[in-house]
DOZATOR-666675 format. One record per atom (N, C-alpha, C): x, y, z; residue in three letters. Coordinates in steps of 0.2 Angstrom, whole numbers, padded with zeros to 4 digits, always signed. Example, Ala and Ser with C-alpha at 12.3 -4.5 7.8 and 13.67 -1.06 7.14 Angstrom:
DOZATOR-666675
+0066-0028+0039ALA/+0062-0022+0039ALA/+0066-0016+0039ALA/+0064-0011+0035SER/+0068-0005+0036SER/+0064+0000+0039SER/
//
This chain:
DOZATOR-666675
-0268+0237-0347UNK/-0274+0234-0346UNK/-0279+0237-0351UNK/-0281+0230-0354UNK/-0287+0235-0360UNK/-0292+0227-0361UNK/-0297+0231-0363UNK/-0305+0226-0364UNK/-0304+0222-0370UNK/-0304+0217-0374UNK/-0303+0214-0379UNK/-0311+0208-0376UNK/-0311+0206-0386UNK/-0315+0200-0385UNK/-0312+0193-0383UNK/-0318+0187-0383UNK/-0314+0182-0383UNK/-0310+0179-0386UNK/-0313+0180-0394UNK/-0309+0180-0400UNK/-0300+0181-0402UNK/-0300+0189-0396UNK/-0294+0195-0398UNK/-0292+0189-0391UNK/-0292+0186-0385UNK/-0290+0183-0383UNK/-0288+0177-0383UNK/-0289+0172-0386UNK/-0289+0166-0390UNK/-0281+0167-0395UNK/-0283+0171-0399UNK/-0276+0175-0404UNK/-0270+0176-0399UNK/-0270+0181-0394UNK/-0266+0183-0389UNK/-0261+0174-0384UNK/-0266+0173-0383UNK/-0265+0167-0379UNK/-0262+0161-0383UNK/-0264+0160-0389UNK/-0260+0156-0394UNK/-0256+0158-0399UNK/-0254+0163-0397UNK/-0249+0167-0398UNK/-0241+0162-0395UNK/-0235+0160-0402UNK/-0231+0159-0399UNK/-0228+0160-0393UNK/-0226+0169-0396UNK/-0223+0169-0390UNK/-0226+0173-0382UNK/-0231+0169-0381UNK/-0233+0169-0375UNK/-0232+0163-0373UNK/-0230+0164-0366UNK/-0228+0160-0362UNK/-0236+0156-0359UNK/-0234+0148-0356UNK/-0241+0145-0355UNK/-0242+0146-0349UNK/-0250+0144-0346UNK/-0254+0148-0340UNK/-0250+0147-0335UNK/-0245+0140-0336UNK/-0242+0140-0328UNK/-0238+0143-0328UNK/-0234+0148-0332UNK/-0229+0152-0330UNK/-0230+0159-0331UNK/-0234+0161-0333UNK/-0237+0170-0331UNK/-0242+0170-0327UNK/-0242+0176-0327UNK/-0248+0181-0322UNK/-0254+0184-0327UNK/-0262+0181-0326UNK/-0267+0184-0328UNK/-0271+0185-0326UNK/-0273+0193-0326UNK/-0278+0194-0322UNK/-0285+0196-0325UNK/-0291+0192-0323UNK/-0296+0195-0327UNK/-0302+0200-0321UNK/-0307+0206-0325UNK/-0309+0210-0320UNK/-0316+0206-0321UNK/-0320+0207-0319UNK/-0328+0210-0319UNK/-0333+0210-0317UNK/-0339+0214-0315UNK/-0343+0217-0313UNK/-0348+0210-0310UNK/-0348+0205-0316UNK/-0354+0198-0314UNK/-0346+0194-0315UNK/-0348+0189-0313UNK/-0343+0180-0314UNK/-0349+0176-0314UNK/-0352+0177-0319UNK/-0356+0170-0321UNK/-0353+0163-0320UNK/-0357+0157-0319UNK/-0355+0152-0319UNK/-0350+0149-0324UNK/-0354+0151-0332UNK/-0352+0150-0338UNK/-0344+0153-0340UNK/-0345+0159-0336UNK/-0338+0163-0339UNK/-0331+0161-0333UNK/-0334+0158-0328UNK/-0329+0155-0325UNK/-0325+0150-0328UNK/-0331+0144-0331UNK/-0328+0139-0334UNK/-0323+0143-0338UNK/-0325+0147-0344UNK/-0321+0149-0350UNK/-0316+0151-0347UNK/-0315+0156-0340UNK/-0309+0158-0337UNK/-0303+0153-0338UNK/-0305+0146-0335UNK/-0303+0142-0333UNK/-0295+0139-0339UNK/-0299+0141-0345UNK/-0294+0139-0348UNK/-0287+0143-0349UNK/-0289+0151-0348UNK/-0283+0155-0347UNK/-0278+0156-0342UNK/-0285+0152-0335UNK/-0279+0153-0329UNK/-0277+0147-0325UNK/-0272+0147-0323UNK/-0269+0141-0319UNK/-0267+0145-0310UNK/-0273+0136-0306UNK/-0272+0139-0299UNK/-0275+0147-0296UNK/-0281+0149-0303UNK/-0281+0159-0298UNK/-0283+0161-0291UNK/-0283+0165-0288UNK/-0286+0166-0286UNK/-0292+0173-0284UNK/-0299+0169-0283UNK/-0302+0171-0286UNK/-0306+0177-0277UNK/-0306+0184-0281UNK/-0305+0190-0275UNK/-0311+0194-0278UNK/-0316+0192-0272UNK/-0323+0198-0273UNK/-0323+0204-0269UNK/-0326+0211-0273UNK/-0328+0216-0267UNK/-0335+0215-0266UNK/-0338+0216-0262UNK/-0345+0214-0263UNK/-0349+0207-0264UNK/-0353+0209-0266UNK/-0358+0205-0271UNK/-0357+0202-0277UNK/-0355+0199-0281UNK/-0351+0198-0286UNK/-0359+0195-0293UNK/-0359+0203-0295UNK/-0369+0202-0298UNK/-0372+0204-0297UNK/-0370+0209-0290UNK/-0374+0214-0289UNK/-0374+0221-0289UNK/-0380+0225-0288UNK/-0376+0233-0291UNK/-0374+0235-0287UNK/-0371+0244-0290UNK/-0367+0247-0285UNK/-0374+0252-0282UNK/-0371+0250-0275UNK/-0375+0255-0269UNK/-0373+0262-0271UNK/-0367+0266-0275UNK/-0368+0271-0276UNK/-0374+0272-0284UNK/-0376+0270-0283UNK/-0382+0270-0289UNK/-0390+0271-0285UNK/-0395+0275-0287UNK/-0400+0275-0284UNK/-0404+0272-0290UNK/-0406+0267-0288UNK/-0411+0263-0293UNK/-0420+0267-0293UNK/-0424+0266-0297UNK/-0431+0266-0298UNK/-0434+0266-0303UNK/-0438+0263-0300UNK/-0444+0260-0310UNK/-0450+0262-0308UNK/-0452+0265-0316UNK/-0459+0267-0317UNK/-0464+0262-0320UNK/-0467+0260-0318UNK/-0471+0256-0322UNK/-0475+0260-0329UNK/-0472+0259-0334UNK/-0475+0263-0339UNK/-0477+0258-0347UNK/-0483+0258-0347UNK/-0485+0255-0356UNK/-0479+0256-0360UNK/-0481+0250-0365UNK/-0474+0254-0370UNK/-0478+0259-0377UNK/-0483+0260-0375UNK/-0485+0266-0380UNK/-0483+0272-0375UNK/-0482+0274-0372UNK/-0481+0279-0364UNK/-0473+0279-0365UNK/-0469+0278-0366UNK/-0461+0277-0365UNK/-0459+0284-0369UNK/-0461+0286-0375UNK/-0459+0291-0378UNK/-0458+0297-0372UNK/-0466+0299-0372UNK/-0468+0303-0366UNK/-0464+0305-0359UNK/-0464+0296-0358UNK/-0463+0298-0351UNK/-0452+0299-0350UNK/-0452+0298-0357UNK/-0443+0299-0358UNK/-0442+0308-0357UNK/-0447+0311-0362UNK/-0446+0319-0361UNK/-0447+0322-0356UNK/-0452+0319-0350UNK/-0454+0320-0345UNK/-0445+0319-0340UNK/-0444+0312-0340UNK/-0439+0312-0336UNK/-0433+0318-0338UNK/-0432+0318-0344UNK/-0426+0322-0347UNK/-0426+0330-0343UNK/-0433+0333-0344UNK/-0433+0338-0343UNK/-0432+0337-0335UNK/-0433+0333-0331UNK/-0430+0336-0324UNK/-0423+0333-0324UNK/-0422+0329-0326UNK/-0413+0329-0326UNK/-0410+0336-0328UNK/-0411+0337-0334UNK/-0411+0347-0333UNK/-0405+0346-0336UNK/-0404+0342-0342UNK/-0397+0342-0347UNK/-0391+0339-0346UNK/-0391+0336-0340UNK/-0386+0332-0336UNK/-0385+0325-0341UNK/-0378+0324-0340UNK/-0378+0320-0346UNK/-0379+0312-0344UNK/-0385+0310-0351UNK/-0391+0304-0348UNK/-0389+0300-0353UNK/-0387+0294-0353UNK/-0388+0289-0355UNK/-0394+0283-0356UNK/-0395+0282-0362UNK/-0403+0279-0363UNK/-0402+0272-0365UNK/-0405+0266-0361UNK/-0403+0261-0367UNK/-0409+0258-0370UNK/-0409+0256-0376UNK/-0415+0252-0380UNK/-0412+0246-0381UNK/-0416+0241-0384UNK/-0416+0234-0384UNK/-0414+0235-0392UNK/-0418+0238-0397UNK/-0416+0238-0404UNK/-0411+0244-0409UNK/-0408+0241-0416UNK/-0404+0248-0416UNK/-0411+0254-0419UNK/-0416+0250-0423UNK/-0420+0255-0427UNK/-0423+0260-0420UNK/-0423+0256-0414UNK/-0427+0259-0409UNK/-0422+0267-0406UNK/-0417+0264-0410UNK/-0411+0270-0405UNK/-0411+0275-0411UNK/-0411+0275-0415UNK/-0412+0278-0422UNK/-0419+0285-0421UNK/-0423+0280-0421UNK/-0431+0283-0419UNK/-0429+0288-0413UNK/-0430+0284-0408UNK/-0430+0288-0402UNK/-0425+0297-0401UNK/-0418+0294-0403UNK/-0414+0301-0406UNK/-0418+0305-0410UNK/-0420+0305-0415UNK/-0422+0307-0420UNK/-0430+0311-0416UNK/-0433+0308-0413UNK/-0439+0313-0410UNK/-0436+0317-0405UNK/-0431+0314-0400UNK/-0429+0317-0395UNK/-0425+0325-0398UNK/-0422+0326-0403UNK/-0421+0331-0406UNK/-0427+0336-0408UNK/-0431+0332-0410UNK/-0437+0337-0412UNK/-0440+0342-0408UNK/-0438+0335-0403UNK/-0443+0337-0396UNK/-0438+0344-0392UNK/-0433+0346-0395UNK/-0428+0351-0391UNK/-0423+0345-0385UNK/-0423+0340-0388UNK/-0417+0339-0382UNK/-0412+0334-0387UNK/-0405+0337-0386UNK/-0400+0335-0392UNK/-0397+0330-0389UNK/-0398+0327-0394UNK/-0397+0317-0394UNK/-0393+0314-0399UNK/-0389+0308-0396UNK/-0386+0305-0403UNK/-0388+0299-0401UNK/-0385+0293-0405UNK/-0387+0288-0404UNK/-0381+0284-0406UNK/-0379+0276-0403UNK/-0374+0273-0404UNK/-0377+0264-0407UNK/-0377+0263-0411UNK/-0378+0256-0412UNK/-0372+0251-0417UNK/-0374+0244-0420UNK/-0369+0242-0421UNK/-0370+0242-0428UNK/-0375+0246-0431UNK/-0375+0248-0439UNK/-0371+0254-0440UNK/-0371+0257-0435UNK/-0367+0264-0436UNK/-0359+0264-0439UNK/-0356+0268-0444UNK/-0351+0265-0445UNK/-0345+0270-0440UNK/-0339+0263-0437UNK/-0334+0268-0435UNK/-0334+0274-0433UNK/-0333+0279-0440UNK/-0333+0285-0437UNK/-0339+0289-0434UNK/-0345+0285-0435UNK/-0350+0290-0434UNK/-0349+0287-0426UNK/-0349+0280-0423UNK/-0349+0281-0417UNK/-0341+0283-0414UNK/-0337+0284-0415UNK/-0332+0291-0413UNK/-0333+0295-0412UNK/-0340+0299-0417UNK/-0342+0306-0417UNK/-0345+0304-0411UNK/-0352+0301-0413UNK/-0356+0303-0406UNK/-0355+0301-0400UNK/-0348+0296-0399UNK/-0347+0295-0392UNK/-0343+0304-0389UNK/-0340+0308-0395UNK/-0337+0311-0393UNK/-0341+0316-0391UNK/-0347+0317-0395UNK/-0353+0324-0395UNK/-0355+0324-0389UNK/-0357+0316-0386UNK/-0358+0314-0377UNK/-0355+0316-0374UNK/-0349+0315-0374UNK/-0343+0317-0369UNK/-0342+0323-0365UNK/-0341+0328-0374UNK/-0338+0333-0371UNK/-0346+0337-0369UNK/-0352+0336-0372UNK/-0358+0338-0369UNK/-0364+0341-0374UNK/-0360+0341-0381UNK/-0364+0343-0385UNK/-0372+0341-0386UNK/-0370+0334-0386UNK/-0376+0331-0385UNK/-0376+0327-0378UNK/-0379+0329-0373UNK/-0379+0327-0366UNK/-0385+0322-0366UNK/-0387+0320-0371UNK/-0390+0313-0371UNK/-0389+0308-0377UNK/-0385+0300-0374UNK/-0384+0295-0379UNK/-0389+0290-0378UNK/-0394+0288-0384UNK/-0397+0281-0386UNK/-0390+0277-0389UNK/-0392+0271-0384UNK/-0387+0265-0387UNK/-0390+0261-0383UNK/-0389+0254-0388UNK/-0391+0246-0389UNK/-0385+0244-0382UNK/-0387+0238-0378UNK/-0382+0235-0374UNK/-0375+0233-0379UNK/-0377+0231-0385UNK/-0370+0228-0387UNK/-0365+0234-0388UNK/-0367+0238-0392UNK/-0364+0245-0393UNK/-0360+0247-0387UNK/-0363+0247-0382UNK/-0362+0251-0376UNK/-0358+0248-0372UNK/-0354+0240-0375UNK/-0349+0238-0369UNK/-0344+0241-0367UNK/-0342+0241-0362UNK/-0335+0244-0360UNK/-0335+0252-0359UNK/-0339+0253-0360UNK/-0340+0262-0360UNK/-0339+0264-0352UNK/-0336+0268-0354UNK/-0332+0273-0348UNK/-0332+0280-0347UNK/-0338+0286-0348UNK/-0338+0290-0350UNK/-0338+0294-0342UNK/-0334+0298-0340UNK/-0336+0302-0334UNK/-0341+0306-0334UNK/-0344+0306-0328UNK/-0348+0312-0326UNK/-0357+0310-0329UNK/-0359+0301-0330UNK/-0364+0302-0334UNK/-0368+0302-0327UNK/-0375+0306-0327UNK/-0378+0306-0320UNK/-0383+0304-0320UNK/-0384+0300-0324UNK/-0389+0294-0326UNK/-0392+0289-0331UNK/-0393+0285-0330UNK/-0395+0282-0336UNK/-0404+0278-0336UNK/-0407+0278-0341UNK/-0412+0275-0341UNK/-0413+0272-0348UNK/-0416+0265-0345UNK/-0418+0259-0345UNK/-0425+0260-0349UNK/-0425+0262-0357UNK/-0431+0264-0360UNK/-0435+0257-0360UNK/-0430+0250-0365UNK/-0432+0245-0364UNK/-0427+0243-0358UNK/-0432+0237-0353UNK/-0425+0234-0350UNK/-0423+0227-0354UNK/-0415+0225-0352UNK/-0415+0222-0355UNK/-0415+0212-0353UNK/-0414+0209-0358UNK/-0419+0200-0356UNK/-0415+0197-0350UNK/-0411+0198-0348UNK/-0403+0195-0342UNK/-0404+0202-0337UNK/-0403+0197-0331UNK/-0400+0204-0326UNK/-0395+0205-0325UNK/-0390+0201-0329UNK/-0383+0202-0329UNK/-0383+0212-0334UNK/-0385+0211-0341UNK/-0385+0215-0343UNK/-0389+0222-0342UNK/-0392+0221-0335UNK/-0395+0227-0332UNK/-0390+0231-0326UNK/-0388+0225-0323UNK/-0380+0228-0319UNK/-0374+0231-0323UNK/-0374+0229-0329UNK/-0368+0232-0334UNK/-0372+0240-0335UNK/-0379+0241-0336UNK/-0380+0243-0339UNK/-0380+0249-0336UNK/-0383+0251-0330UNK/-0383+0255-0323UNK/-0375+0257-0318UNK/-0371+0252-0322UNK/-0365+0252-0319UNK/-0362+0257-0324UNK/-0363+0261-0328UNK/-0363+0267-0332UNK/-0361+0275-0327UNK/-0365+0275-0323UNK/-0366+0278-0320UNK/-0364+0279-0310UNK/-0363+0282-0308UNK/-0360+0281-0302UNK/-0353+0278-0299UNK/-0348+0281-0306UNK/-0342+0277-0305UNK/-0336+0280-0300UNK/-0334+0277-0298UNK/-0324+0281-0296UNK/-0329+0284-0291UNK/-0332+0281-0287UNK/-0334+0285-0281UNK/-0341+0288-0280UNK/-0342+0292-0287UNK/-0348+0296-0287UNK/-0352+0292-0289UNK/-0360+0296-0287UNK/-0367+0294-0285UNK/-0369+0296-0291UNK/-0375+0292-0294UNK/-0379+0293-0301UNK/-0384+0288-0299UNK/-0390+0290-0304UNK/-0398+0288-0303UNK/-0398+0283-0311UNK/-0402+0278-0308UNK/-0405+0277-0314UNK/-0410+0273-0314UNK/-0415+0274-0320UNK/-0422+0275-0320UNK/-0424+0268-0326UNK/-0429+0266-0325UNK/-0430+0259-0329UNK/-0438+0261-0327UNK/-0438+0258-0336UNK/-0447+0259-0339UNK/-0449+0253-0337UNK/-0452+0250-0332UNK/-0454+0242-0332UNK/-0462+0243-0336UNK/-0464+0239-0342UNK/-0468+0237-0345UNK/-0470+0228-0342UNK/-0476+0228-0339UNK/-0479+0222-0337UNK/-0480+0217-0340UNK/-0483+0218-0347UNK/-0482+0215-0353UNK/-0478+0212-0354UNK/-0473+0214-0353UNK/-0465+0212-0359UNK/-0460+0211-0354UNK/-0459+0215-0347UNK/-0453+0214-0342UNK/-0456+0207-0334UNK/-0461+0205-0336UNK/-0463+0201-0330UNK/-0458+0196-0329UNK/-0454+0192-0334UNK/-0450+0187-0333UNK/-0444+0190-0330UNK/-0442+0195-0329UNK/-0437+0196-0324UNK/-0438+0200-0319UNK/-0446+0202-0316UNK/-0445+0205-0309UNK/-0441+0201-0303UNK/-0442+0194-0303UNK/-0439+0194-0299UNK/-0431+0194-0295UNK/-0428+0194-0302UNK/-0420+0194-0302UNK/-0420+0200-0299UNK/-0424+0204-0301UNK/-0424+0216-0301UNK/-0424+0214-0293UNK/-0430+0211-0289UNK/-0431+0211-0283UNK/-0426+0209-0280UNK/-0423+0203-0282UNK/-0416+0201-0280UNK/-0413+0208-0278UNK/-0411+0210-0283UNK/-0406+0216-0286UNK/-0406+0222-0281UNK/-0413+0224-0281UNK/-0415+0228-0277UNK/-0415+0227-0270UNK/-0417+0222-0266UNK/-0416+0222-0261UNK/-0407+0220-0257UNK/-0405+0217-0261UNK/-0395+0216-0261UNK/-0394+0225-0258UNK/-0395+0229-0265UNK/-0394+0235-0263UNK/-0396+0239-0259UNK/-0401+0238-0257UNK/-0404+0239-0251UNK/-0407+0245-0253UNK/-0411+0244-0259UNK/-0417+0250-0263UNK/-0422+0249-0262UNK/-0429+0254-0264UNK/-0435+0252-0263UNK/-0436+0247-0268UNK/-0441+0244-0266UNK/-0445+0240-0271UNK/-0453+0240-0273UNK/-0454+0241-0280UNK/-0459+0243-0278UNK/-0466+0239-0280UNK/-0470+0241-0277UNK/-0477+0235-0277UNK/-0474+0231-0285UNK/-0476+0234-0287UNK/-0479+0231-0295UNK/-0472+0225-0297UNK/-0467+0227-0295UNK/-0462+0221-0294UNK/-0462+0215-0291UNK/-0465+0219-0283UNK/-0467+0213-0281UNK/-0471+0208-0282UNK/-0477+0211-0284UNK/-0483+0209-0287UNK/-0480+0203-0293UNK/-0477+0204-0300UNK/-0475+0200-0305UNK/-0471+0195-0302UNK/-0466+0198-0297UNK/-0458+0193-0292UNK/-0463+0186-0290UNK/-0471+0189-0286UNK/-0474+0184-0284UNK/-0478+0177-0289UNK/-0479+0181-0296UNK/-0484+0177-0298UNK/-0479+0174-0305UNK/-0473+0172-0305UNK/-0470+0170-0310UNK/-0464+0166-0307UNK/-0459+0163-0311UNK/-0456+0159-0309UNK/-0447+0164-0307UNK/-0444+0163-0302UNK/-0439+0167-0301UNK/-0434+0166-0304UNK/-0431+0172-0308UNK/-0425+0170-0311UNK/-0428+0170-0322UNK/-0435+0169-0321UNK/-0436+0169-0327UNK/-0432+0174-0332UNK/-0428+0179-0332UNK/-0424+0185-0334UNK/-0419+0181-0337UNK/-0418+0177-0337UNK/-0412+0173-0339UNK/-0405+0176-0336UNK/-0406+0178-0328UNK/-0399+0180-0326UNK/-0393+0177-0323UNK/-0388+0177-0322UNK/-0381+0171-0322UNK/-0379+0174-0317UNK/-0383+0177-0310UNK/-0378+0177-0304UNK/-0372+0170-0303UNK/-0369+0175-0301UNK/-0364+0169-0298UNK/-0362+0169-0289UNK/-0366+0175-0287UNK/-0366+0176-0281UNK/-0359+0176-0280UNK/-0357+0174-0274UNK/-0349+0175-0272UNK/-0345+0167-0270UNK/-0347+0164-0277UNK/-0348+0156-0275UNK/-0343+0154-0281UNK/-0337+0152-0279UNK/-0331+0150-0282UNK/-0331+0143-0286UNK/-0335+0142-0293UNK/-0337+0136-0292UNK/-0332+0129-0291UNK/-0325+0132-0293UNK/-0321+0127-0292UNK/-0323+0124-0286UNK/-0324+0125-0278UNK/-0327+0122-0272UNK/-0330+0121-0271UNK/-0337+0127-0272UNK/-0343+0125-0271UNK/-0346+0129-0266UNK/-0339+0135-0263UNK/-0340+0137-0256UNK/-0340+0145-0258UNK/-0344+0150-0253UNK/-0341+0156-0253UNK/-0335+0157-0251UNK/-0334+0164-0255UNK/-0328+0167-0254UNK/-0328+0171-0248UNK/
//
């Protein structure tokens, strides 16, 4: 079993010698089933069947969610404030931009707390190295961009924070699902800016009350006065589009 792209699948799949959809076994995993990604399923698999645990979009309850409402001039700040009570536990950070991962490492260093950073300008080896400096604890905090950061699987991260969040709240489940894996419990922390994050409180609100977390006013408050879903999120709920029915 291993992660590949669409692209690496397409090649795989139209690949002579594979046999066609009606005569093998394909199994695909993941965290969200958007509507969109079912369609694209569609064409790899014949008759599936389709098997949720849970909520299928929603997070994992061994995850303690919470947001601070914080400016985005305040984010610097209040990231060394959080760091210092995590207390060197190894943190994962994610930003929206790569110069912003760049930045942020490069002060976080300054500031006494060893940091690399992971994006998709980085070449190869350097992201081998710093996925590796993370790992083993060298540097017990990683800045990286959502794309950088798919499929990552690092044990033991005990938190993650949400400097920028990001535009979907599919990519807010991937992104928290970092943490609290194989059973264990992990926290993670999200900068909400009101300025910038209002179009997705209310998917968060979704989010949060699914998992049965606090929510907190100022969530509330934006969930109320904007259009729901404006985050551009792809729940798929546990709704099999082929019928139309829950699973």
């Amino acid at each position: 079993m291993f992660a590949c792209s669409q692209g690496d699948i397409d090649r795989m799949i139209n690949h002579p010698s594979m046999p066609p959809k009606g005569t093998r076994h394909t199994l695909m995993f993941s965290a969200t089933f958007p509507e969109q990604i079912q369609r694209l399923a569609a064409n790899y698999l014949n008759e599936y069947l389709f098997l949720t645990v849970g909520l299928v979009g929603a997070a994992s309850t061994d995850v303690t969610q919470s947001f601070l409402e914080v400016g985005h001039r305040e984010k610097r700040d209040k990231l060394e404030s959080v760091l210092r009570d995590i207390g060197g536990e190894k943190t994962l950070v994610f930003v929206e931009a790569k110069r912003v991962a760049d930045f942020i490492a490069s002060h976080l260093c300054q500031a006494g707390f060893p940091t690399t950073s992971i994006h998709g300008d980085r070449l190869q080896r350097e992201r081998e190295e710093a996925l590796a400096d993370f790992k083993y604890g060298k540097t017990p905090t990683l800045i990286a961009t959502s794309v950088a950061s798919r499929g990552l699987d690092i044990k033991g991260v005990a938190c993650v924070v949400n400097y920028d969040l990001p535009k979907a709240i599919d990519d807010y489940v991937h992104r928290i699902g970092r943490t609290g894996r194989v059973g264990n419990t992990g926290k993670a922390i999200s900068f909400y800016d009101c300025d910038r994050d209002s179009g997705l409180a209310g998917d968060l609100v979704k989010i949060l009350s699914e998992a049965q977390q606090e929510v907190p006013d100022f969530l509330q408050r934006d969930a109320g006065s904007a259009d729901f879903g404006g985050g551009g999120g792809m729940f798929g709920g546990n709704r099999d589009i082929r019928r139309g029915v829950s699973t």
